[in-house]
DRENDO-1510 file (C-alpha; in Angstrom, 1 decimal, always signed):
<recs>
REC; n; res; u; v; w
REC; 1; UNK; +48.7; -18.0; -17.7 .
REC; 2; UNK; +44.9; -18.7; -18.0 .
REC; 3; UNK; +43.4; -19.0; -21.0 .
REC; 4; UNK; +41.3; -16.5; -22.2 .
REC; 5; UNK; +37.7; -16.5; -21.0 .
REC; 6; UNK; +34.6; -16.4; -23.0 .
REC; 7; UNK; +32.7; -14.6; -21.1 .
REC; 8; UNK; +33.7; -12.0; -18.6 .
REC; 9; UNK; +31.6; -9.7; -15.7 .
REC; 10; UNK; +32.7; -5.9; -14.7 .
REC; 11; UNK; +31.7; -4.4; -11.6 .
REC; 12; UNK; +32.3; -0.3; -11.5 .
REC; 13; UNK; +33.4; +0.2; -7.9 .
REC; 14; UNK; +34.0; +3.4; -6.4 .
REC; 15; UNK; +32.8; +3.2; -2.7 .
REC; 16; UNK; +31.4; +0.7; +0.3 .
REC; 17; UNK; +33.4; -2.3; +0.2 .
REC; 18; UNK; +30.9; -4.4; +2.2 .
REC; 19; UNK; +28.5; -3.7; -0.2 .
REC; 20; UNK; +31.4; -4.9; -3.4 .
REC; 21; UNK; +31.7; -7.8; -1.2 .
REC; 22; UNK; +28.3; -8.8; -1.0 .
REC; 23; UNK; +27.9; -8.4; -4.5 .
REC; 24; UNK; +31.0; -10.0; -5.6 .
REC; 25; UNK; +29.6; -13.2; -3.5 .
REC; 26; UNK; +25.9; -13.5; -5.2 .
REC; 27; UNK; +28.1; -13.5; -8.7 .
REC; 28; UNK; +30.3; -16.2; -7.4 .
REC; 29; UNK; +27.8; -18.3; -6.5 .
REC; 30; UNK; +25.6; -17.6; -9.6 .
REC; 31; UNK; +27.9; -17.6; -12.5 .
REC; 32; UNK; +30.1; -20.3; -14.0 .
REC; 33; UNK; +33.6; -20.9; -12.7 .
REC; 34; UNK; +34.5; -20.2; -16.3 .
REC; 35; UNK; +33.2; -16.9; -16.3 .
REC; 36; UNK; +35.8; -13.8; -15.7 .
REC; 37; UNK; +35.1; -11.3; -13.3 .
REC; 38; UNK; +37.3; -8.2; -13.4 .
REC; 39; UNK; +36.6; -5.1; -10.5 .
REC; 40; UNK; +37.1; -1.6; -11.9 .
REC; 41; UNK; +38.0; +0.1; -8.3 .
REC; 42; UNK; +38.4; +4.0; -8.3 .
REC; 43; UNK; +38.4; +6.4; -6.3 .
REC; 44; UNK; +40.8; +9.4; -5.2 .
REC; 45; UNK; +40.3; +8.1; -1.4 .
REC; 46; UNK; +43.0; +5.4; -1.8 .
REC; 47; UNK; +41.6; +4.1; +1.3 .
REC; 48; UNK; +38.3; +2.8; +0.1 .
REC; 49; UNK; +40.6; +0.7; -3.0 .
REC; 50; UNK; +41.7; -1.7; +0.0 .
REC; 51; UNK; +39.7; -4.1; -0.8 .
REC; 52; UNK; +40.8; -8.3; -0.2 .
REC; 53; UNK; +39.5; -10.0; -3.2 .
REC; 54; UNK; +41.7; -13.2; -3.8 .
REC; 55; UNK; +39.7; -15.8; -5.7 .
REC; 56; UNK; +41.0; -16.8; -8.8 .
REC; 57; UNK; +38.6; -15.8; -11.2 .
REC; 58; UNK; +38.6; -12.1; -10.3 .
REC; 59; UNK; +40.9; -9.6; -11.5 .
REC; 60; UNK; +40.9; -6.7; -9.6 .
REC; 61; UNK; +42.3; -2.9; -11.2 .
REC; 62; UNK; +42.8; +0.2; -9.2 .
REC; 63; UNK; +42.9; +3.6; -10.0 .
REC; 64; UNK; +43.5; +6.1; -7.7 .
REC; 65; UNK; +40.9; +8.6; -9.0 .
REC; 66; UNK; +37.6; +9.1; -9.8 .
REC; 67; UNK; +37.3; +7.6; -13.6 .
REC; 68; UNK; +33.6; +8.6; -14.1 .
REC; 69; UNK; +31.4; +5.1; -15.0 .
REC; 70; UNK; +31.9; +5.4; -18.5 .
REC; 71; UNK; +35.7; +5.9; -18.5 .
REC; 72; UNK; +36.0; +3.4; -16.2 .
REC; 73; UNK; +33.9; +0.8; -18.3 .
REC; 74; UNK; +35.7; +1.6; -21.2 .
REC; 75; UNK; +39.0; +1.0; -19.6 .
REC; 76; UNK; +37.7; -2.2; -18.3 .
REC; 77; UNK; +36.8; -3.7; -21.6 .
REC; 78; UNK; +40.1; -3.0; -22.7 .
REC; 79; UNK; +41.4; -5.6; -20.3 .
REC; 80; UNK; +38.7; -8.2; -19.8 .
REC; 81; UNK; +38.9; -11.2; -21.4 .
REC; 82; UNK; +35.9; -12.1; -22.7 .
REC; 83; UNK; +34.0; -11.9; -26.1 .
REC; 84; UNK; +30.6; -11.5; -23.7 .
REC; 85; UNK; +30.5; -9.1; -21.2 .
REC; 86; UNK; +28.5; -8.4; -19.1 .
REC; 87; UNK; +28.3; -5.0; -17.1 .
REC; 88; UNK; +27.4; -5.2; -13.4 .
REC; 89; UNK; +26.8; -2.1; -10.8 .
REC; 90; UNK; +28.4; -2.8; -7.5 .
REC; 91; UNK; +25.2; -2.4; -5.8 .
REC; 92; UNK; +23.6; -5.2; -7.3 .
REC; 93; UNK; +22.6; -8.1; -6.1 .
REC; 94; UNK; +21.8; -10.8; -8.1 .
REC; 95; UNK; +19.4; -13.8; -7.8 .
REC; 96; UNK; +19.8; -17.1; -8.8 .
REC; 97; UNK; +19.6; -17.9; -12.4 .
REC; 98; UNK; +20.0; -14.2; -13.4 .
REC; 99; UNK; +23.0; -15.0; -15.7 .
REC; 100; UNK; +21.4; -18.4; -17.3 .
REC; 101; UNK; +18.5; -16.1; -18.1 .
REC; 102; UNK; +20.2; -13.2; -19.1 .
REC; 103; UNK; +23.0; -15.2; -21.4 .
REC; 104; UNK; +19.3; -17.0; -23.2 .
REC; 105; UNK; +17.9; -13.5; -24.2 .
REC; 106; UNK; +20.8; -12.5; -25.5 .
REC; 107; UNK; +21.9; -15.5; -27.9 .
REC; 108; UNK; +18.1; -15.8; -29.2 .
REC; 109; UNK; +18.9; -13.6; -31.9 .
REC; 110; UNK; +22.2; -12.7; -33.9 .
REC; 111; UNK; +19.7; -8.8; -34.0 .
REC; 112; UNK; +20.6; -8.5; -30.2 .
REC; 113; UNK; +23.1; -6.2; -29.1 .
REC; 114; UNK; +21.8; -5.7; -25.5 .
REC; 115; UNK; +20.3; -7.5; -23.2 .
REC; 116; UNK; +19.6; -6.0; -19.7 .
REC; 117; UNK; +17.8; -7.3; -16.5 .
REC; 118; UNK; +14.8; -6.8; -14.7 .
REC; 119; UNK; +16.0; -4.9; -11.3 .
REC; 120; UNK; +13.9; -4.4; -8.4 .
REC; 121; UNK; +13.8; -2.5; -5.1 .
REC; 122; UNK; +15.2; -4.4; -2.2 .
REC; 123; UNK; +13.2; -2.7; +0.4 .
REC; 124; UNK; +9.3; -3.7; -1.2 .
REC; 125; UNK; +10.5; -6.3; -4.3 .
REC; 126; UNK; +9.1; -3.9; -6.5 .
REC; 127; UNK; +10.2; -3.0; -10.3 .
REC; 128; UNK; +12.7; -0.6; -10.6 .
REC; 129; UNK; +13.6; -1.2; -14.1 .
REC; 130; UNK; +12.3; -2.8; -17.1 .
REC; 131; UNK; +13.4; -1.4; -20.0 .
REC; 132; UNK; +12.6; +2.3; -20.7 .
REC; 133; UNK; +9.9; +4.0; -22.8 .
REC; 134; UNK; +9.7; +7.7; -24.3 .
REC; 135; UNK; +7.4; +10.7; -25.4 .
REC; 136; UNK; +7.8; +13.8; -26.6 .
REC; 137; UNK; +9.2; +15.3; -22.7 .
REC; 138; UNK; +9.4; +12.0; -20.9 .
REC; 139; UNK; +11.3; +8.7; -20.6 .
REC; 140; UNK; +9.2; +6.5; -18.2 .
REC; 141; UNK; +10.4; +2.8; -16.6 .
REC; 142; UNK; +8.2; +0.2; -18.1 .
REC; 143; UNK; +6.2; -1.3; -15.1 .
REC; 144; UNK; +8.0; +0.6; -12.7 .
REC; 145; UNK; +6.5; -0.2; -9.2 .
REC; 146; UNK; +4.7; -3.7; -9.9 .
REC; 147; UNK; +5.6; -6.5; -8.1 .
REC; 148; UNK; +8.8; -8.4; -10.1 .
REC; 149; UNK; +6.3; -11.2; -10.5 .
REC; 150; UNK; +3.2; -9.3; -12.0 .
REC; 151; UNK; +2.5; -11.1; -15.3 .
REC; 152; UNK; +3.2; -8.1; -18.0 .
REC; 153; UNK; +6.3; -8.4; -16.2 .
REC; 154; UNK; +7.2; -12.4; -17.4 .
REC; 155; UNK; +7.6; -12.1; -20.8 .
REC; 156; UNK; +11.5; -10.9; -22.5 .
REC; 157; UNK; +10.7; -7.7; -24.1 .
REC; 158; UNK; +12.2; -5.4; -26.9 .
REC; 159; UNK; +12.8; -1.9; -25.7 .
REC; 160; UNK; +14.6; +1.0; -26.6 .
REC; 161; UNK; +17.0; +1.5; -23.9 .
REC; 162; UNK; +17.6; -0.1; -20.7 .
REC; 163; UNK; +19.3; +0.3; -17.5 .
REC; 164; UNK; +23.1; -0.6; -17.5 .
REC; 165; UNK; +23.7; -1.6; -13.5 .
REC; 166; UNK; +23.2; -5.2; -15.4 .
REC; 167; UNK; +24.0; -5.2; -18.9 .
REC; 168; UNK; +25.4; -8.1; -21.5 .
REC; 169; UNK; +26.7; -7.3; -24.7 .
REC; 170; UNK; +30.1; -8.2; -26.9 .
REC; 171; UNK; +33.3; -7.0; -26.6 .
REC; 172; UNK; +33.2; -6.6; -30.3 .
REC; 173; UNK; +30.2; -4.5; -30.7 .
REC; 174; UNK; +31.5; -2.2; -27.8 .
REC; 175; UNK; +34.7; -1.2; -29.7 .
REC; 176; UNK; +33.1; -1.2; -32.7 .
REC; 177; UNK; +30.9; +1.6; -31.7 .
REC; 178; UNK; +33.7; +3.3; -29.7 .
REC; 179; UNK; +32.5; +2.2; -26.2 .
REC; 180; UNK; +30.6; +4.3; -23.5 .
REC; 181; UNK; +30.8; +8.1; -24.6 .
REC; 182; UNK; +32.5; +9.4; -21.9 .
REC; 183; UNK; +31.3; +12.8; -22.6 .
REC; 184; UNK; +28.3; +11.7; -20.9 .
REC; 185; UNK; +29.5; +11.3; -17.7 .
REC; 186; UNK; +26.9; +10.5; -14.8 .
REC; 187; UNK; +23.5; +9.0; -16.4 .
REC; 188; UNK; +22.2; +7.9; -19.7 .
REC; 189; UNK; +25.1; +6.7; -21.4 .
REC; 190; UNK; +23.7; +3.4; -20.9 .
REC; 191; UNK; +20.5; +4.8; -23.3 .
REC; 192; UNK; +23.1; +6.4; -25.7 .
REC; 193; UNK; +24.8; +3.0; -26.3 .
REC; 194; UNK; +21.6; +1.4; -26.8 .
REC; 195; UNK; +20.3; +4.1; -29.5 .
REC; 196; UNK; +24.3; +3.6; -31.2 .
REC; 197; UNK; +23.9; +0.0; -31.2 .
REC; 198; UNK; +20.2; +0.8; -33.0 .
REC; 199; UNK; +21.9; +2.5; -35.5 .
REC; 200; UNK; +23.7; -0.1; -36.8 .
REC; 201; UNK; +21.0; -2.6; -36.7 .
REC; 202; UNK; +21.2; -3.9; -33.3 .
REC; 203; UNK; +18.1; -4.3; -30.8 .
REC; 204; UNK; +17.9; -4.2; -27.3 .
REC; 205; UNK; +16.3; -6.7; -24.8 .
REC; 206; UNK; +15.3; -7.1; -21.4 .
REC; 207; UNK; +15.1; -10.7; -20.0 .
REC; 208; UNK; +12.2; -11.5; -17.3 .
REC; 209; UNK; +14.4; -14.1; -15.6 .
REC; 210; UNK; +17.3; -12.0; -15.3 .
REC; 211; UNK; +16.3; -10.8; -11.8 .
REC; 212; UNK; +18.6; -8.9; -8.9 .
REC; 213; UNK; +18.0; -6.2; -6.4 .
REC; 214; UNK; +19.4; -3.0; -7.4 .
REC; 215; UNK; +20.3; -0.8; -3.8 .
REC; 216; UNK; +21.0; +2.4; -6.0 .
REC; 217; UNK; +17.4; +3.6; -6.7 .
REC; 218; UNK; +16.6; +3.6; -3.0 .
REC; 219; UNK; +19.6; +4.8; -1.7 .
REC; 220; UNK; +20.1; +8.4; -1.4 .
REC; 221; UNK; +23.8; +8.0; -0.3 .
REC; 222; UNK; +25.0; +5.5; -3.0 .
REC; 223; UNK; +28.4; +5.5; -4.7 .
REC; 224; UNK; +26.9; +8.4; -8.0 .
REC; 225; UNK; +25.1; +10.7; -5.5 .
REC; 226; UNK; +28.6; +12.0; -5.0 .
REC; 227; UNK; +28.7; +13.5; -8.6 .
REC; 228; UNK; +25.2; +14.4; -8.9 .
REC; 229; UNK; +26.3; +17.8; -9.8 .
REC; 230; UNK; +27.3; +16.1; -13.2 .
REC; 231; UNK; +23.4; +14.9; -13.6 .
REC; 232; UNK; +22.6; +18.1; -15.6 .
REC; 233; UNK; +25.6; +17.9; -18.0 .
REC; 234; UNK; +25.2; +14.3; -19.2 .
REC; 235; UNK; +21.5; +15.3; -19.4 .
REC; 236; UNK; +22.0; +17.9; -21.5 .
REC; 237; UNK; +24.7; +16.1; -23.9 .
REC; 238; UNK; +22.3; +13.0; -24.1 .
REC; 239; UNK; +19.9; +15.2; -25.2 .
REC; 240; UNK; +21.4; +16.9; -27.8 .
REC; 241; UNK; +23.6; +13.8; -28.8 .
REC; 242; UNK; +20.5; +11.7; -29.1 .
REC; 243; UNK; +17.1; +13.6; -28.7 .
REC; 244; UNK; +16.6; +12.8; -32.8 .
REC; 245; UNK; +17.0; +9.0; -32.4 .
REC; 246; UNK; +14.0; +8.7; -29.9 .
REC; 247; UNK; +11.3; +7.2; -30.9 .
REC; 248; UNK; +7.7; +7.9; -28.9 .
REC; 249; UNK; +6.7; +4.8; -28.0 .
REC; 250; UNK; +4.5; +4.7; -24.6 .
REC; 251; UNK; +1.8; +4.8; -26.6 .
REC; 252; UNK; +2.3; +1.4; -28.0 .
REC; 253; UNK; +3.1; +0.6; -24.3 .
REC; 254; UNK; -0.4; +2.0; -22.8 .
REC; 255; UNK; -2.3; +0.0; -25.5 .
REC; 256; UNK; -0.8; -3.3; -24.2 .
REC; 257; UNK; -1.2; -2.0; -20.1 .
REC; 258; UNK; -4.8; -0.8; -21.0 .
REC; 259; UNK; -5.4; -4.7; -22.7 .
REC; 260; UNK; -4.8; -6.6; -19.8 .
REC; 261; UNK; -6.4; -4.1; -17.0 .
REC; 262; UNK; -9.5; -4.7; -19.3 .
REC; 263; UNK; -9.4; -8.2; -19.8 .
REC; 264; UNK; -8.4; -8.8; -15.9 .
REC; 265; UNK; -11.1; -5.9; -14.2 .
REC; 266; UNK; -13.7; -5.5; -16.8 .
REC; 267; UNK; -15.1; -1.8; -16.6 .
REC; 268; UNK; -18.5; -1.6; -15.4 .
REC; 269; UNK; -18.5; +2.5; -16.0 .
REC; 270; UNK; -17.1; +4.7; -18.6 .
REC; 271; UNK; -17.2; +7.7; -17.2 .
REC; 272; UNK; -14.9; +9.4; -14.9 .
REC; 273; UNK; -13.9; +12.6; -12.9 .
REC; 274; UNK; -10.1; +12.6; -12.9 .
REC; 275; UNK; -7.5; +13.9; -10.6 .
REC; 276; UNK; -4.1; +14.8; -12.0 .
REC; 277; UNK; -1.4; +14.8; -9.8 .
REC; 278; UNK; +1.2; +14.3; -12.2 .
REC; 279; UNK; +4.3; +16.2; -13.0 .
REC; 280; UNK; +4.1; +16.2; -16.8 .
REC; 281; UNK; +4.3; +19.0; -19.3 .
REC; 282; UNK; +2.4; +17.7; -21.9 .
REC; 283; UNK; -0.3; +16.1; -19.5 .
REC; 284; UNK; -3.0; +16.9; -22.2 .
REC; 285; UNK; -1.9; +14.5; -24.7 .
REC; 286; UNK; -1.5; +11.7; -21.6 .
REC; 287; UNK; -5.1; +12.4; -20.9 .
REC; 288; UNK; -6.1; +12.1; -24.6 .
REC; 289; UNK; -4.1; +8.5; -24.6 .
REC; 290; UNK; -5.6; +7.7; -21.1 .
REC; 291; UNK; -9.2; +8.0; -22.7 .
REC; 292; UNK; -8.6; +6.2; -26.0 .
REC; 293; UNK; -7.0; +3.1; -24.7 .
REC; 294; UNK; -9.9; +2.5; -22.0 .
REC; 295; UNK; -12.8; +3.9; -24.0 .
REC; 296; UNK; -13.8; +6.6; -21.6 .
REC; 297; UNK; -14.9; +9.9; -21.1 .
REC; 298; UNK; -14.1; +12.5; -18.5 .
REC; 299; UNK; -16.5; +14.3; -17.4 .
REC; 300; UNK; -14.2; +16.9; -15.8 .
REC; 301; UNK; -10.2; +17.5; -15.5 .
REC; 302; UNK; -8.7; +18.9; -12.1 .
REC; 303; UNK; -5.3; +19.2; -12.1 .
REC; 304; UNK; -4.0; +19.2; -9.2 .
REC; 305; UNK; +0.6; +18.5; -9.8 .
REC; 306; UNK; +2.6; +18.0; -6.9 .
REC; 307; UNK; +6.2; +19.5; -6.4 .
REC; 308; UNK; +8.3; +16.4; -7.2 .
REC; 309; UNK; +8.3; +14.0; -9.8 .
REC; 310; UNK; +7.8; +10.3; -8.9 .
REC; 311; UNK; +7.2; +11.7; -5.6 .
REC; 312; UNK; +7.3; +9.1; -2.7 .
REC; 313; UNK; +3.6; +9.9; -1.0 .
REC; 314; UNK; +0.6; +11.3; -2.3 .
REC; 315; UNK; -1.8; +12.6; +0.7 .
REC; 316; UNK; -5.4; +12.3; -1.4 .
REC; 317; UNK; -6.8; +14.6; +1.0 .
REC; 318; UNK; -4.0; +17.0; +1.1 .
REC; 319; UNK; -3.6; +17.4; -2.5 .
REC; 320; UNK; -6.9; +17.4; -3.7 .
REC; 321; UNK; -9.9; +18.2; -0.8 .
REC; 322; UNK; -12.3; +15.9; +1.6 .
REC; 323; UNK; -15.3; +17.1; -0.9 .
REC; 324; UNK; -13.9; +13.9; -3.3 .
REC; 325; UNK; -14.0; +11.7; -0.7 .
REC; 326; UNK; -18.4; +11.9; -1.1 .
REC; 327; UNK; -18.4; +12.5; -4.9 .
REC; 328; UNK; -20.5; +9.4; -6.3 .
REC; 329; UNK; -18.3; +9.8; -9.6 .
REC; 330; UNK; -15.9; +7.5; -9.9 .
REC; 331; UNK; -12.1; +9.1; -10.5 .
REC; 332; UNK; -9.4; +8.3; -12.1 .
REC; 333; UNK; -6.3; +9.3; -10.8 .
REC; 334; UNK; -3.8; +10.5; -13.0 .
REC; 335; UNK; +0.0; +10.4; -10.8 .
REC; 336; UNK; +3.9; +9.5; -11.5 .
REC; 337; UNK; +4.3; +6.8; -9.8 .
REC; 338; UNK; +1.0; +4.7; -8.4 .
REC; 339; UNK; +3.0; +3.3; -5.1 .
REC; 340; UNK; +2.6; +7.1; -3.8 .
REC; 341; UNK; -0.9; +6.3; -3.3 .
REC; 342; UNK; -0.2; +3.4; -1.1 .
REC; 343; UNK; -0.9; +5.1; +2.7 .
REC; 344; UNK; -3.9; +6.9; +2.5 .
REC; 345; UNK; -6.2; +4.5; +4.3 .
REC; 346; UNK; -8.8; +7.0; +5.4 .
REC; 347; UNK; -9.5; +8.2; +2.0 .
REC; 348; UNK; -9.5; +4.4; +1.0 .
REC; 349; UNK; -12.2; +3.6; +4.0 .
REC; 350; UNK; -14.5; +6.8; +3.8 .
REC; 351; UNK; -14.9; +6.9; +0.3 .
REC; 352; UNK; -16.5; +4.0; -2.1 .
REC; 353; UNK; -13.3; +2.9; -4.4 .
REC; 354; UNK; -14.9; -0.2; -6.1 .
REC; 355; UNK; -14.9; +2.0; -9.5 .
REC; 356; UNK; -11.8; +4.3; -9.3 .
REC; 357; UNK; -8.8; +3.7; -11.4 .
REC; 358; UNK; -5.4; +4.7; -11.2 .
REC; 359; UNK; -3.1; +5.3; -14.2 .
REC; 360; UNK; +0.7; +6.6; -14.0 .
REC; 361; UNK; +3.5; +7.7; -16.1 .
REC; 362; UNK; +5.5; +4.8; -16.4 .
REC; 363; UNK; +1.8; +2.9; -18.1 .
REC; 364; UNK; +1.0; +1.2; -15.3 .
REC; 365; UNK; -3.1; +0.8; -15.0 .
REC; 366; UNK; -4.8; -0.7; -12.0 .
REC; 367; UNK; -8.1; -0.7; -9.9 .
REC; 368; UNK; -7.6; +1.7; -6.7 .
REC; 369; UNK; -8.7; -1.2; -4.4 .
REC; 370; UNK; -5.5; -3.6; -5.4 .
REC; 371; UNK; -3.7; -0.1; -4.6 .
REC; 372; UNK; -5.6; +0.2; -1.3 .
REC; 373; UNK; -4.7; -3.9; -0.6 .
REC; 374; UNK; -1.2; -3.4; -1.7 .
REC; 375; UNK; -1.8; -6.4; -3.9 .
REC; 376; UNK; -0.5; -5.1; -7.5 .
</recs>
């Protein structure tokens, strides 16, 4: 028998055994041999459970049907060995030192009950996730769309919630709190074990050198999208469950975003025409925040939202008119996401940029010519 492990990893598995396999290789090679790592495999599709994993430190369970993540998580913890565990999505990817850094954030403080990782998008090495941030109608991903290496981005940071594809806690705490609420079935459940931890005193971090590739977020065919039907339902519980715990922090977020855009680009005018293309509800109070924490003024508002939120592609052109292409204004443009900017190169040749801005929902502020170099 092998004596109980300090430490153990889970990996949810459902589908795509190359991909587990992939995976299940970074961790081997990135982890110590001490570490357990135990593979939750379930699906109702027997087929996709035959899957060859014989090293030694792997334990591998199987359940013929679909568990949901949080049952299956809960079940997991139940048999891993480990005092530290750390949760990892099948379609992750790790990079090397991930855990060393990871395991360091969380045993800085005895306060830490979570510490999560920074994941990025494998197609453009790109923030995915970086902790989350909230106001009244709208959680945002802290940095979302910067490069991984962008220097906001290299510090540990507290947070409210974070992302559980990678995500070290205790065994101890996890029981103590009852586990992942499995009454929350597709998404947030990671969030609601973060505010449950925050009730009883514990924070949650997110470490900067904790890095891995997360295929999920720009995959439209990953292993969830198959109970996307179920998106509404956890939504819904979450936000009944845990709507009173938020906090409205992006505020405190902006402040810190706005600091470094005006210690890095100094602004050279104050005021602005601005372009809103964003999705949000309660734009006006975005636009009041957007104002205080650069010291402008605007001297008009078009609002002008697209269809989708964090929508892939912004045509300039399309979504507002050529006419802004010759205003001698400068404009700030108000989106989701600042990377659906990237391909509009006429609008970026025709029309002088040097003192447009561009400010998004998840608080990241830049100058539109790093947009138009692709070099933020």
């Amino acid at each position: 028998m092998r004596k109980p492990m300090k430490e153990s990893i889970i990996i949810t598995y459902h589908k795509n055994k190359d991909m587990l396999l992939f995976c299940l290789n970074r961790l081997l090679k990135t982890t110590p041999d001490d570490v357990e790592i135990l593979i939750i495999g379930n699906n109702v599709n027997r087929a996709e459970l035959d899957v060859d994993i014989s090293n030694s430190r792997c334990k591998y369970l199987k359940y013929d049907q679909n568990l949901q993540y949080p049952k299956a998580l809960n079940i997991a913890v139940e048999q891993c060995m480990g005092e530290i565990i750390t949760f990892v999505d099948a379609d992750i990817f790790v990079w090397d030192g991930w855990y060393e850094a990871l395991y360091k954030t969380f045993t800085s403080s005895d306060k830490i009950g979570v510490a999560g990782a920074k994941l990025i998008n494998p197609l453009t090495n790109r923030i995915i996730d970086y902790g989350i941030m909230y106001s009244k109608y709208n959680a945002a991903h802290i940095m979302m769309g910067l490069l991984y290496d962008h220097p906001l981005a290299k510090m540990d940071r507290r947070v409210q919630t974070v992302c559980s594809a990678i995500m070290m806690t205790t065994k101890t705490l996890y029981q103590k709190i009852g586990g992942m609420d499995e009454d929350i079935p597709y998404s947030y459940t990671d969030c609601d074990y973060c505010f449950r931890l925050r009730d009883i005193g514990f924070e949650t971090w997110v470490s900067a050198g904790a890095i891995a590739y997360h295929k999920g977020g720009t995959d439209p065919n990953n292993s969830k999208s198959a109970f996307s039907y179920y998106r509404l339902d956890a939504k819904g519980m979450y936000g009944m469950k845990d709507y009173a715990k938020i906090v409205y922090d992006n505020a405190e977020w902006y402040k810190k975003s706005a600091g470094y855009f005006l210690k890095t680009y100094p602004l050279e005018v104050h005021q602005f025409v601005m372009l809103d293309f964003s999705t949000l509800y309660d734009r006006d109070s975005f636009h009041q925040m957007i104002k205080e924490v650069l010291g402008i003024t605007y001297l008009d508002i078009i609002e002008r939202p697209v269809a989708e939120r964090d929508s892939g592609q912004i045509v300039l052109y399309n979504n507002s008119s050529f006419e802004f292409i010759d205003l001698v204004t400068p404009i700030i443009y108000f989106v989701d996401t600042f990377v659906a900017l990237f391909n509009n190169k006429l609008w970026f040749q025709m029309r002088d940029i040097q003192h447009d801005l561009v400010v998004d929902r998840h608080g990241n502020i830049l100058p539109l010519h790093l947009i138009a170099e692709q070099k933020c």
